[in-house]
C-alpha positions in Angstrom: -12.3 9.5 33.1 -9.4 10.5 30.6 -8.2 7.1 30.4 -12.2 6.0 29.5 -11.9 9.3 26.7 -8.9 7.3 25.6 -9.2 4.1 25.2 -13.0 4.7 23.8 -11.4 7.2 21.3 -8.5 4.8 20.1 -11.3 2.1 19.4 -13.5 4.7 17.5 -11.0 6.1 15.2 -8.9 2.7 15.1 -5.5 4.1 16.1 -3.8 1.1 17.3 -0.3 0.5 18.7 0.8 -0.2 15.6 0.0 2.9 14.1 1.3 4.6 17.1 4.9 3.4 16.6 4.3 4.5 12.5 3.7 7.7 13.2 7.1 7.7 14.9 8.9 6.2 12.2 8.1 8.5 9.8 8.2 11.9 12.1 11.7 12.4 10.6 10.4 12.6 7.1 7.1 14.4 7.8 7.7 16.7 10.6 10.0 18.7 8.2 6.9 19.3 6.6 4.4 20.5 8.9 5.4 24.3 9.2 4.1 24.1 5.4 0.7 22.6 7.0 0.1 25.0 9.3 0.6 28.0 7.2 -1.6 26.0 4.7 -4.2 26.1 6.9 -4.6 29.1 8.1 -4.2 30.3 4.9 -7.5 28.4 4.3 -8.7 30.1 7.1 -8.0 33.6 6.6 -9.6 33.5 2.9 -12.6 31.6 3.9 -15.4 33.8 4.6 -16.7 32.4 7.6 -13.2 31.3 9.3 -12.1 34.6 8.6 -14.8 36.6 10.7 -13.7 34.3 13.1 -9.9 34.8 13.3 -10.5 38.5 12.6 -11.9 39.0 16.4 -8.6 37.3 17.4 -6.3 38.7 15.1 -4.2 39.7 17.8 -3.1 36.1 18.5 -2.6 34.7 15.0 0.9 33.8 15.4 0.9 32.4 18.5 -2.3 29.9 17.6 0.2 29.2 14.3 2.7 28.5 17.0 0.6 26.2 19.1 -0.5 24.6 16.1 2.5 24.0 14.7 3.9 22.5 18.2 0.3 20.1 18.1 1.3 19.1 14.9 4.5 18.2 15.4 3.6 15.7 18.8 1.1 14.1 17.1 4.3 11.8 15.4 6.5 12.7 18.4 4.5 11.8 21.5 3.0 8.9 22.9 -0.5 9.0 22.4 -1.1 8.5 26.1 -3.6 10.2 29.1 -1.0 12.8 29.2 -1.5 13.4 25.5 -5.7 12.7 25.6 -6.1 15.2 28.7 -4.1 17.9 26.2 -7.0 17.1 23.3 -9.8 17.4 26.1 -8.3 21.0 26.7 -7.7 22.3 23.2 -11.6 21.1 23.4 -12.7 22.8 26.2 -10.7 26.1 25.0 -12.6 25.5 21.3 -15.9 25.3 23.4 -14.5 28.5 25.7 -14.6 30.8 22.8 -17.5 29.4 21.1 -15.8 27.5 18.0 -18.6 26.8 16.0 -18.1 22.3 15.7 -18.0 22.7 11.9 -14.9 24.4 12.1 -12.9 22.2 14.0 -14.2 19.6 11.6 -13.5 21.3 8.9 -10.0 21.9 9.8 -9.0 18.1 10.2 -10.0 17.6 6.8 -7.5 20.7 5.8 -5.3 19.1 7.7 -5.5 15.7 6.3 -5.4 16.9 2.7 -2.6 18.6 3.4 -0.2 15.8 5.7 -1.8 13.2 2.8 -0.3 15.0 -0.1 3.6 14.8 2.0 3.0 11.0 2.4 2.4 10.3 -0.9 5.1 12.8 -1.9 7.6 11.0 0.0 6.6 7.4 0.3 4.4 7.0 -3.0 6.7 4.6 -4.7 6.3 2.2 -2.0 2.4 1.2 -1.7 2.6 -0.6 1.4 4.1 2.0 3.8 2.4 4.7 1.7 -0.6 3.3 3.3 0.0 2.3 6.4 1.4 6.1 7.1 -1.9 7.5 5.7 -3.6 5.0 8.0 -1.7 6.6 11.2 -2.1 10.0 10.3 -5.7 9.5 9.0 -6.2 7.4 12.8 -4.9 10.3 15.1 -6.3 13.0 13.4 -9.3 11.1 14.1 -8.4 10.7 17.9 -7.7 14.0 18.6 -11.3 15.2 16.6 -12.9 12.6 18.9 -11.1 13.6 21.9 -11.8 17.6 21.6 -15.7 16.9 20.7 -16.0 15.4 24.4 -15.9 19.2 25.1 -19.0 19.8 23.0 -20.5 17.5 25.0 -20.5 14.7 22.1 -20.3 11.0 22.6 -21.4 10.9 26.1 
């Protein structure tokens, strides 16, 4: 079943071997980076009406969701985007679906976090067009994965 969740949600979002081994090339350069995303984002979280209600009733474990975020972050241009890695997604799904994430948030938060990991690639590779764009295409690939892989757990794409 996982290995069906994967291959299906490589094909969908188009993240290919090639941007695999990308992401892992530039991990040195961005993963410096990514403590900056995730307090970016839930930033955008805590002053966004709607989010905020939401984190408020879990207010308690604010750090250590930063801490898990940060850590997701981090293996998405550190690991091998394998079963291992897909089953992980499923369960960040299922716990999304266990306290009643509304979708639209989850969503949401993949475009925060694209805006934000989009801005540090063309920071740091802008001058150069070509691997500008194939980073973006990596990032903008898993990031789409790992949306398609945790909506399984709303019961999406059957």
């Amino acid at each position: 079943m996982i290995n069906k969740i994967m291959t299906s949600g490589k094909a969908i979002s188009g993240l290919s071997s090639e941007l695999e081994s990308r992401l892992k090339e530039i991990a040195p350069v961005i993963t410096p980076h990514l403590p900056k995303v995730t307090d970016a984002f839930y930033v955008k979280l805590l002053t966004t009406s709607d989010t905020f209600y939401f984190l408020k009733a879990h207010s308690e474990r604010i750090e250590h969701l930063k801490t898990t975020h940060l850590n997701w972050l981090n293996s998405l241009f550190t690991q091998d985007i394998d079963a291992d890695f897909t089953e992980k997604m499923r369960n960040v799904g299922d716990a999304h679906v266990a306290i009643q994430l509304p979708l639209e948030f989850m969503t949401g938060s993949m475009y925060l976090m694209s805006k934000e990991l989009f801005a540090i690639v063309i920071e740091e590779f802008g001058d150069d067009k070509q691997q500008c764009t194939k980073a973006l295409q990596a990032i903008n690939a898993v990031l789409g994965f790992s949306l398609i892989v945790m909506q399984k757990s709303y019961g999406l794409w059957a």
